[in-house]
KEZALUM-765279 format. One record per atom (N, C-alpha, C, CB): residue in one letter; y, z, x. Coordinates in pm, whole numbers, plus 50000, padded with zeros to 5 digits. Glycine has a CB too. Example, Ala and Ser with C-alpha at 12.3 -4.5 7.8 and 13.67 -1.06 7.14 Angstrom:
# KEZALUM-765279
A494315078051319
A495505078051230
A496705078051320
A495535090551131
S497755070851285
S498945071451367
S500035078751290
S499405057251408
***
This chain:
# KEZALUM-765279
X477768082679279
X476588082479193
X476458068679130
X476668093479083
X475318065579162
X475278049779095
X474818047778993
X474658040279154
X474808039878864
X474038035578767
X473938026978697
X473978040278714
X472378026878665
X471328015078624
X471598010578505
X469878018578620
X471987996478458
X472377992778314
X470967987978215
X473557979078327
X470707992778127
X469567990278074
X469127974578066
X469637996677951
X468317969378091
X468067953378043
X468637949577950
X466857949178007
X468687955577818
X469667954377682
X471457949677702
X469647971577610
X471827953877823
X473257955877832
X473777940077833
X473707965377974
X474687932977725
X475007920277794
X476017917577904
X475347912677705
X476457905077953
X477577902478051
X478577906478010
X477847890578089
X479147911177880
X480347915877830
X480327938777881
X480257909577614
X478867939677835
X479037955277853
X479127955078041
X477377965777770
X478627943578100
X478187944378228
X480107942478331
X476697928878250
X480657938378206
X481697931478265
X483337941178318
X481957919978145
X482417951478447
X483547964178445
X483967964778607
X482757981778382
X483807954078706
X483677946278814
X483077960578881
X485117937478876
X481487958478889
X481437968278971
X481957985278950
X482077962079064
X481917989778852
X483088002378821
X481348005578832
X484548005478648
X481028014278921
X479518024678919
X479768034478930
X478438024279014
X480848039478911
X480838056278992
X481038060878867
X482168062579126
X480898074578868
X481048087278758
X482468082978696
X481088105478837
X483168085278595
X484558084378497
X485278098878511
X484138081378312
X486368100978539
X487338111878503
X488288104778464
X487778121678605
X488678118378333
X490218117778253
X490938131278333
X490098120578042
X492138118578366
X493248124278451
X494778127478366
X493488112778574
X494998136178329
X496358132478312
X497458127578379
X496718139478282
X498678121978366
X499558114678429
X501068116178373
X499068101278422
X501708118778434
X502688127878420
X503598110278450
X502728145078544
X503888113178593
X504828104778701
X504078088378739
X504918115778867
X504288083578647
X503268066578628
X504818057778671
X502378060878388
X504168051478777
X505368038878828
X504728025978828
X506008040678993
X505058021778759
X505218005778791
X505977995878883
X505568001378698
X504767992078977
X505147976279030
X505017965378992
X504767972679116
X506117952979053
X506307947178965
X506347937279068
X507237950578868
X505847919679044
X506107914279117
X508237908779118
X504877905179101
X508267906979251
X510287899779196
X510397892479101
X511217888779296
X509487882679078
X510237873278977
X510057880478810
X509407855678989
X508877889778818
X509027895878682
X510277900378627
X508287906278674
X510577897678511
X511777907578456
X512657895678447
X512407921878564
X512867881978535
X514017876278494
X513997869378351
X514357867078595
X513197867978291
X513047864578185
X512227873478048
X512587853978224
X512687874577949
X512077879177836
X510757880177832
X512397872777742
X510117872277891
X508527870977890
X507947883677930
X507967859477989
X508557886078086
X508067896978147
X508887908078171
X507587893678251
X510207905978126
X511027916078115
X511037927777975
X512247908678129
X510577924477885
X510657931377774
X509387938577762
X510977923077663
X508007932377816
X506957938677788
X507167952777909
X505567927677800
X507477946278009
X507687960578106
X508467972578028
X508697956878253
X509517965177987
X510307977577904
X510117983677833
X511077977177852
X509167980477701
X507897982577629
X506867993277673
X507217970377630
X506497991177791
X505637997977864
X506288012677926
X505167987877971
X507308008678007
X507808020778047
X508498030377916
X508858017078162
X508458027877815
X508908037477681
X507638044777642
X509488027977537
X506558035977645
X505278044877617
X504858057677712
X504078035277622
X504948050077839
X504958059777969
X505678073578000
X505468052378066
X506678071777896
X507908085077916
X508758085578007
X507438097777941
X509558097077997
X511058093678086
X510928094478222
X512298103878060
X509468100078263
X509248104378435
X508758087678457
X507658120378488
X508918077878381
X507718067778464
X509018060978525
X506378055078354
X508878051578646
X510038044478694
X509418028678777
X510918056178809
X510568020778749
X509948007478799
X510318004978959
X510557994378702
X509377995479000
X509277992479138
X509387976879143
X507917998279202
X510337969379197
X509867955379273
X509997953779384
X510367944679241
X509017947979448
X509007945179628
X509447931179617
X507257946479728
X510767931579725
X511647922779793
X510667908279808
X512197930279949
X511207896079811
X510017883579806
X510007880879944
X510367868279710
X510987894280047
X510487891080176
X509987904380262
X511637883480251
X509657908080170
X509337923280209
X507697925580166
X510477935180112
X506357927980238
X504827932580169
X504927944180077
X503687937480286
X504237940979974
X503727946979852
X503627964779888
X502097938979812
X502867965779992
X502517975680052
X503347984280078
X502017973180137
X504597979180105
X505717991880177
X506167994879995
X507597983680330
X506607986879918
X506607991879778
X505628002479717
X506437980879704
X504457998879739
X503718009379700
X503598023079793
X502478003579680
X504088020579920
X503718035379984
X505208043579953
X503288034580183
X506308032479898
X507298041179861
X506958048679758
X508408035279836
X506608041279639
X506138051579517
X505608063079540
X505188046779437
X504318059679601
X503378068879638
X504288085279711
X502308059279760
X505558079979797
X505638090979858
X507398096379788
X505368087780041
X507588087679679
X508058098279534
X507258107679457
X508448090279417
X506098102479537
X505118112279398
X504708107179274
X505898124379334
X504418095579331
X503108088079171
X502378093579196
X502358072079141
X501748093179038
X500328102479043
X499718091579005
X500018116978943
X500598078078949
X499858062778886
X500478055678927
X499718058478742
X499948047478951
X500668031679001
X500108023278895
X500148024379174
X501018016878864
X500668002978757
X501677993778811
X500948005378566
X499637986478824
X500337965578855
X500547960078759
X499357952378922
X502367956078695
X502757947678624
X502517933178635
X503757949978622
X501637920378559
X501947908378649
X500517906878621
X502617909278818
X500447894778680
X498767884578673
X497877890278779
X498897865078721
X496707882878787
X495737885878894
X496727883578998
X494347876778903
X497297878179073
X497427874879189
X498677888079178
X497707857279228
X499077889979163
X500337905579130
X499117918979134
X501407905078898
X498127915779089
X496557933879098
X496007931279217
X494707934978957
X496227921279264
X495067916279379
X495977925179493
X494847894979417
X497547918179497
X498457921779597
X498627939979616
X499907914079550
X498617948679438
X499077959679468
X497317970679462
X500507962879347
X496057961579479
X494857968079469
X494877969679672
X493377956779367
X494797950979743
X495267956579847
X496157967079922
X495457950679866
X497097971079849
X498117980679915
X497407995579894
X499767979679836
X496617994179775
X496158011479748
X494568013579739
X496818017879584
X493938005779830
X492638011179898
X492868022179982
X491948000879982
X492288029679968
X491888045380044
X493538053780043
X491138042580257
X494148053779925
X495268055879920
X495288073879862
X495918043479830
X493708074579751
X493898082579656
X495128085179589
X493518091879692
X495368074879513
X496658075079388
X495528059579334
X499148071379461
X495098065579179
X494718057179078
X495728045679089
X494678064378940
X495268035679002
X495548026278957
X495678019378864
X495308023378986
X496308009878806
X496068008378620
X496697993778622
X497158022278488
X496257986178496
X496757972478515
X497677970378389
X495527961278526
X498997962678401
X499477960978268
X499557943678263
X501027969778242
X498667932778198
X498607923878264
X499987916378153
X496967917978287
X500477906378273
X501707898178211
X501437885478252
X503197902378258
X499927883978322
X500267867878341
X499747857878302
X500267863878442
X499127846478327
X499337832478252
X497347839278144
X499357810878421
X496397838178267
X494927842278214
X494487863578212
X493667831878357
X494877869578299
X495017881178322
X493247888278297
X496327886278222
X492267876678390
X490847880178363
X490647888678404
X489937873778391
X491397899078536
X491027913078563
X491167925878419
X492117916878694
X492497924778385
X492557932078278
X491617930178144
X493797930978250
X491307916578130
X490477916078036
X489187917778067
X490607906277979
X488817917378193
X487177921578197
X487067935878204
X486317915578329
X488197948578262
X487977957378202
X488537964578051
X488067962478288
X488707955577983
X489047953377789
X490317961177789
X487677962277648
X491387957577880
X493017959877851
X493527953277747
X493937955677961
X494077957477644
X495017946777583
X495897937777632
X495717951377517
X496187925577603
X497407917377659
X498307922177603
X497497903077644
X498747929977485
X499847931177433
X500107945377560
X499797933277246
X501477944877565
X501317957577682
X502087971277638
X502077952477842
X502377968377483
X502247985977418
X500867991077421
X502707987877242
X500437984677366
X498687988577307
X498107992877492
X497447967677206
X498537981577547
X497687984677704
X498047996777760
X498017973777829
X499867999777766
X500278009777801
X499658023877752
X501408007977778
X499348024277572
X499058032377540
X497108035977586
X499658030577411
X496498027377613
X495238024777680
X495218034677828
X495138007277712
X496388029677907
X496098036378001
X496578054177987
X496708028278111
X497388055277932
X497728067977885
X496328077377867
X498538065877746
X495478072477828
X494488077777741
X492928072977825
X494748070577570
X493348066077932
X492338061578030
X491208066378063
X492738060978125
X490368066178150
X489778077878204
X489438066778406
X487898084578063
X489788076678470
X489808071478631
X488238068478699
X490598084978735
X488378059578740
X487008054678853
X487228045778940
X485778048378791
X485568056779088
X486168045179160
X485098032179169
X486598050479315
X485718018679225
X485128008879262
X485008003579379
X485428002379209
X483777994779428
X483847988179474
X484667970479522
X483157991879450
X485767966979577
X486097954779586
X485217947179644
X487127953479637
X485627935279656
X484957921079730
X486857919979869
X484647899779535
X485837915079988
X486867911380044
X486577898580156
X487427923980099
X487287891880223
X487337879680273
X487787882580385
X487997870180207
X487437883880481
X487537884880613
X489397895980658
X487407865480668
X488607906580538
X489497917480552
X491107911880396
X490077917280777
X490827901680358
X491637904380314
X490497902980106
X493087893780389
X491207913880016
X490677918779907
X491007906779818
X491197932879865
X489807904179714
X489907899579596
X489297907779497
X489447887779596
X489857909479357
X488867914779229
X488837904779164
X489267926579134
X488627895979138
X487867881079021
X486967878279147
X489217862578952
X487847870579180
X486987860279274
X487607855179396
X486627847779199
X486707848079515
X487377840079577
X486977825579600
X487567845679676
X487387815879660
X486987804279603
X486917792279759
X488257800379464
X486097787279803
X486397772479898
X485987761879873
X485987771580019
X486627747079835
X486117737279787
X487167735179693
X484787738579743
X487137725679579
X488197718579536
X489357730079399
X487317702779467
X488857739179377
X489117751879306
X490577754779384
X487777764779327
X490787759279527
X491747759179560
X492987750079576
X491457762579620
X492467734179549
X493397721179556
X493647723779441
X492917705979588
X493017727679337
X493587726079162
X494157737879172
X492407724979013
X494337746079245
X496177755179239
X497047752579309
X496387769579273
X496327745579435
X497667738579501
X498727731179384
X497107725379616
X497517717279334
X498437715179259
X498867717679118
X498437706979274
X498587730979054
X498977734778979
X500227739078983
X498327740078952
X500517745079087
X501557754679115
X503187738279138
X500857767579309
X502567728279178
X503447713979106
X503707714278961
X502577699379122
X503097715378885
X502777714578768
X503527726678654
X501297714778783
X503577737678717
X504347750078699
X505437751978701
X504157757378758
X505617741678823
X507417742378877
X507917734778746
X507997731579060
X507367725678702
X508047709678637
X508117717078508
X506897691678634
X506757724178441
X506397722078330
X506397737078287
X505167713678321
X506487747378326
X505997759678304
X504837765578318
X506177761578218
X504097778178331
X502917787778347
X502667789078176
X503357804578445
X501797775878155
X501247777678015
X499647772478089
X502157766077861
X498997780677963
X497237777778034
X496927761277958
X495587794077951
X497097753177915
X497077741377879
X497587730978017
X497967741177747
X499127735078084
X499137727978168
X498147734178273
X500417725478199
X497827744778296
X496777746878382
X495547739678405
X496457756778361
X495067737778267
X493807730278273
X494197711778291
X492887734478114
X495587711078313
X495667695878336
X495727694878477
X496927688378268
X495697703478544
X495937709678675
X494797703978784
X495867726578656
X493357706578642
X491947703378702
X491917690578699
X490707708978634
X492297687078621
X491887669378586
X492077664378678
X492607660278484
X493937666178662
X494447660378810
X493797659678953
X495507667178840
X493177670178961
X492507669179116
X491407663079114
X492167682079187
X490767664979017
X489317655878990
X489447640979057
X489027653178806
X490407635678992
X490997625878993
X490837620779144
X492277628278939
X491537627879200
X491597628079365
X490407632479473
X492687637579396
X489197633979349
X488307638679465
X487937632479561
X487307642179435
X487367633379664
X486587623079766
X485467626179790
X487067621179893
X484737634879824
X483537635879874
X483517654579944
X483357621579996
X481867657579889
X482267669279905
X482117678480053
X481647674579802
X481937691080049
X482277698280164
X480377699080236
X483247716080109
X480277698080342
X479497705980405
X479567715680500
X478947700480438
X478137726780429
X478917739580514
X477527744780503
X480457750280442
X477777753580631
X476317761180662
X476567775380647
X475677758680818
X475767787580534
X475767799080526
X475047805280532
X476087801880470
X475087819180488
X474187828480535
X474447840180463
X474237830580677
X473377847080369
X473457861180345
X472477866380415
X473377865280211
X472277880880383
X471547892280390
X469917886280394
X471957902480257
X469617876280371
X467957868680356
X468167860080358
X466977869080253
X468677852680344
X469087830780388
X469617830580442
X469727818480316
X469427814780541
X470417802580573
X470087793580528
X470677798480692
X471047784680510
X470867772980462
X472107760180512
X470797776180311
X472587751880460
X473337736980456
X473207733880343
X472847725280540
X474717727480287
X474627724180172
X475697714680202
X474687734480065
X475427701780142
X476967697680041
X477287701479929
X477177685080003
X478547702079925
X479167709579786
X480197708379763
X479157722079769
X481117704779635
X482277707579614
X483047714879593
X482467704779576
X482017730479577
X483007743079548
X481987750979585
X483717746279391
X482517762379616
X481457778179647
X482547790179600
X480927781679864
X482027792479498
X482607800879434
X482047814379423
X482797795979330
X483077825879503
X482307840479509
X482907849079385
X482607849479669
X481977853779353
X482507860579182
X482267877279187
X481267853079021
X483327884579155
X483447897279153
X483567903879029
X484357900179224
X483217896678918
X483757900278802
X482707891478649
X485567895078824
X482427899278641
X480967894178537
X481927889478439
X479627908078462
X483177897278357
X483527888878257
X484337872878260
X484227897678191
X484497872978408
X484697856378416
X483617849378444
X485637851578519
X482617853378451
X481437847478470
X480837841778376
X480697854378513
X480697854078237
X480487851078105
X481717842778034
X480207864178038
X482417842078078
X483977834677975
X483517820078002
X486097838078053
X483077816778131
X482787803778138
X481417799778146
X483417799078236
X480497807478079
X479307809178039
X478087805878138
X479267802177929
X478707811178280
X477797812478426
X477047826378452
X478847810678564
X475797825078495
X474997838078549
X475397841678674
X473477836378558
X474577854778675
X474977863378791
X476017875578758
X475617853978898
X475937878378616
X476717892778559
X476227902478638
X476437897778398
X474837905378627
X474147919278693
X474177921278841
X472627919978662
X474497912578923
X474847912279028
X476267917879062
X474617901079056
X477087920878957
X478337925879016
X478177941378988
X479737918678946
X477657940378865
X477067958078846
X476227968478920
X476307958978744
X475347963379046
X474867959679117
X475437963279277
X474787948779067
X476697960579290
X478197962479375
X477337950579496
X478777984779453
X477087933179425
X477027924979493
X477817913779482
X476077923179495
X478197900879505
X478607893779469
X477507885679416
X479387890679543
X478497876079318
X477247865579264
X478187851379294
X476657868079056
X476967846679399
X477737832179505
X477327819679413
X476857828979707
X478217809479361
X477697800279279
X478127787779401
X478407800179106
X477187781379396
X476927768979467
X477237757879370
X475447767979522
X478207748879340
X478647741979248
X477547725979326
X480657742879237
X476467717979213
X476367705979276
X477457697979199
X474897699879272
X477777682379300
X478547673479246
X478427663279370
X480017679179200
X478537654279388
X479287643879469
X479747633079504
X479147643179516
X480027632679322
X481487619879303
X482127627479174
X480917598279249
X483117619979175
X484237625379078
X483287621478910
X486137614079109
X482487611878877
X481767618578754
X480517629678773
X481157606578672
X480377633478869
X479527643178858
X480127654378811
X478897645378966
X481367658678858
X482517666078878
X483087667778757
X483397660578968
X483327658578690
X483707654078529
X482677660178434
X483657636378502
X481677659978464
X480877661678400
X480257677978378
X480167652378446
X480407684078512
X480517696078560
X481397703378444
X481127695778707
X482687698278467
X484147705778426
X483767704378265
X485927696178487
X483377693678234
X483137693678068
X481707701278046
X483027676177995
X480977705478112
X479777717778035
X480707729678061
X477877720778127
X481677734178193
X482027744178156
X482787747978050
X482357747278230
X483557739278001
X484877740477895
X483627741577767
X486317722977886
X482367736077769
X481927735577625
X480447748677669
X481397714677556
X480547752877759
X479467764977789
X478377760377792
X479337776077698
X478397747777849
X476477740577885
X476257745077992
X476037722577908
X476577752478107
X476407747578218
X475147754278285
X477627748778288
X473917749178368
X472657755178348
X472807754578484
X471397749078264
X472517768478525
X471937773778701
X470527761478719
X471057797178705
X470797756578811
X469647748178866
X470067739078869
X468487746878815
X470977730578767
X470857716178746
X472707718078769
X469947709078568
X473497724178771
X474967721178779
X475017731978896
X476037723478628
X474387743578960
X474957751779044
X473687761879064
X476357757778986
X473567768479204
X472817776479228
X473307788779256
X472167772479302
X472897800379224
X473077813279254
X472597817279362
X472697820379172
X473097826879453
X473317838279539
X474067850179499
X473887834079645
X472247862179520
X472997881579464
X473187882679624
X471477899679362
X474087884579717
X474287890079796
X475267901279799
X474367882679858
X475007912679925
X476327918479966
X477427913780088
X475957931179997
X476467900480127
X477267895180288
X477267881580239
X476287897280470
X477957874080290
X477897857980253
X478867852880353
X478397853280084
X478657843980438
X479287840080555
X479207824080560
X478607847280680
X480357819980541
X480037800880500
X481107798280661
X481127791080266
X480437785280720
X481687782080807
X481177770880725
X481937782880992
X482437755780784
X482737743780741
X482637737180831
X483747741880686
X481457721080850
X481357714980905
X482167702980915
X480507715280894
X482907704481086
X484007694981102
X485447698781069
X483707684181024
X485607713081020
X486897717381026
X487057729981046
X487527714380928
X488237734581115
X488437744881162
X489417755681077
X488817741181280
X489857748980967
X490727754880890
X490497749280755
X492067753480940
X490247756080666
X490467751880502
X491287764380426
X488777749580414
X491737757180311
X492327765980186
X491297771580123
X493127758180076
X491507789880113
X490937790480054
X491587802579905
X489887791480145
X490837805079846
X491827812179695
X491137824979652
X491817800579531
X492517829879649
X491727844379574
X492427849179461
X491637858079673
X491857852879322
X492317856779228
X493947849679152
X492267869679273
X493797837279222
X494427827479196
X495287824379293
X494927828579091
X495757833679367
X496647829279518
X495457817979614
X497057848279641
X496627816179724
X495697806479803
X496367809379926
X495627789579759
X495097807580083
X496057808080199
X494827802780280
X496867823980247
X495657794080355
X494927784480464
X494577794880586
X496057770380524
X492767798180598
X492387810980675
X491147800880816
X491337825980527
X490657807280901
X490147796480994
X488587801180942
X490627797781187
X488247791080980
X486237789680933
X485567796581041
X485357770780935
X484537801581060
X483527806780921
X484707816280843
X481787818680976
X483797819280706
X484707830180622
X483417838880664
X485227827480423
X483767855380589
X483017864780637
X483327873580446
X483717872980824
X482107870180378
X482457880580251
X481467890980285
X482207874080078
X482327903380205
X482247916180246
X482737926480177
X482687917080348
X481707934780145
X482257945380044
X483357956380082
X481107953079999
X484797957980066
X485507965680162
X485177979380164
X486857964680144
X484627980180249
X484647998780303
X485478009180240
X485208001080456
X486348003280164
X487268014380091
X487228015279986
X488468014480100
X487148022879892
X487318024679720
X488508025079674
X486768037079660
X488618014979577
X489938014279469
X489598027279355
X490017995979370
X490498037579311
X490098041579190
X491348036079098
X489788057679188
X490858031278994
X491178024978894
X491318033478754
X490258014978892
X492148024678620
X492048035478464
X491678022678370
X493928045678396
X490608024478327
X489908018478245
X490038027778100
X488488016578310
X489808017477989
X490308021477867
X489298030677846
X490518010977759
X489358044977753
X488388053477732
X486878048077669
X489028062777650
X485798056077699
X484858046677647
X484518045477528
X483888047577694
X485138054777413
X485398049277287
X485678040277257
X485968052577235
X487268038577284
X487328024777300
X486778011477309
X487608024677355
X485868012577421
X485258003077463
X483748000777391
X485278005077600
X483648012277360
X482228005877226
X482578004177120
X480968014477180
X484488001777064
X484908001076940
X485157980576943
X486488013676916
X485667978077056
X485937962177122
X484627958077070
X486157959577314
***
């Protein structure tokens, strides 16, 4: 059952990625948490889990998948202990990994976010603290959604081609040296700025266009409240169960500069810094290369051109905070 958000609604009420379907409150008995490996070795992410699983009760139990082992065989183990919940412990790129594993799974889903930005959990209004979140999902109510996916493989924020994916390449330098603080993150951007050269050309295509563009970034967005955080249109388009395709202009490193500073200060105006696309299909190849990086929900993996976006055929059901709640935020 689908539904229509009144004109009144802003990018914040809009900001539930796509969640259109009807709401049920489920109870949850047997709630397991996955976890990415490196969680837990440190206090950071070791204590909030522990935190979490006390709220959960004595049936809930933790999961980490091996760093050479897919996400997936972790979760179909749970699943066939008898979760009735799965909760992704960990950042976007940790929900992205255990949302892929439990499409068309029927076993809900729930997020407890632990990582550096955690814009999935916050666009559907999780707490970062992860008692309060834990106790959120407790009290949840289940739906299903629509994802965004990339030539079969799933994103919920976003996915990204153009210089967006070099500024995690080299962030993830930057991480090693310095730590996963969002300050060195944003030095992350500079840095690549720095290094730009000249931008991409690429020829696409939705559902009613083609076109050619140069560009330095094409950014596909699944998630209205990162849309609004960095004060870009195309919210109603995810409510909608479309993507909203931003066409970034630039093509020298002060254009680029200049770009990055309206977003940090929320100038940034559709027309004159970037163009929109509401599609449900969006198909970019890259002129003159056969392979680029491209990023999803902050991971990155070198995939071959054209890309193919695409709404996945399967429904995630998800636990979003009750809607009290959410008209109390």
């Amino acid at each position: 059952m689908s539904v229509t958000f009144a004109q009144t609604e802003t990018p914040e009420d809009e900001a539930r990625h796509g969640a259109n379907f009807a709401a049920t409150r489920v109870p949850f008995r047997r709630i397991y948490v996955v976890a990415n490996p490196n969680s837990g070795q440190n206090s950071r992410t070791r204590e909030p889990i522990e935190a979490a699983l006390k709220v959960f009760g004595d049936e809930a139990k933790l999961y980490r998948w091996e760093p050479d082992h897919e996400v997936s065989e972790t979760v179909d183990r749970a699943i066939a202990d008898g979760a009735e919940l799965i909760v992704a412990a960990g950042g976007d790129g940790t929900v992205m990994a255990v949302a892929q594993a439990m499409l068309g799974k029927g076993v809900p889903m729930a997020v407890l976010p632990l990582g550096t930005f955690n814009f999935y959990a916050r666009g559907l209004r999780f707490s970062e603290d992860a008692t309060e979140a834990a106790q959120q999902i407790l009290k949840g109510e289940t739906r299903e959604i629509q994802v965004g996916s990339v030539d079969g493989r799933v994103f919920l924020n976003n996915a990204s081609l153009g210089i967006y994916p070099k500024i995690l390449k080299a962030r993830e330098a930057i991480y090693a040296r310095w730590g996963r603080h969002r300050m060195v993150a944003y030095w992350s951007v500079i840095r690549t700025f720095l290094k730009f050269q000249k931008p991409m050309k690429v020829d696409f295509q939705t559902e009613d266009l083609a076109d050619t563009r140069a560009t330095p970034l094409i950014f596909v967005a699944r998630s209205a409240y990162q849309l609004d955080f960095f004060g870009l249109r195309g919210a109603r388009a995810i409510t909608d169960d479309k993507f909203a395709v931003l066409i970034a202009k630039g093509e020298n490193r002060m254009q680029l500069f200049r770009l990055a500073w309206r977003l940090v200060t929320r100038q940034v105006r559709e027309g004159r810094d970037y163009d929109v696309l509401r599609c449900r299909e969006f198909t970019v190849g890259l002129r003159g290369k056969r392979r680029a990086l491209l990023a999803f929900d902050g991971e990155k993996a070198r995939m071959e051109s054209p890309f193919a976006f695409r709404m996945h055929p399967d429904l995630l059901t998800i636990v979003l905070p009750e809607e009290k709640e959410q008209e109390a935020a």
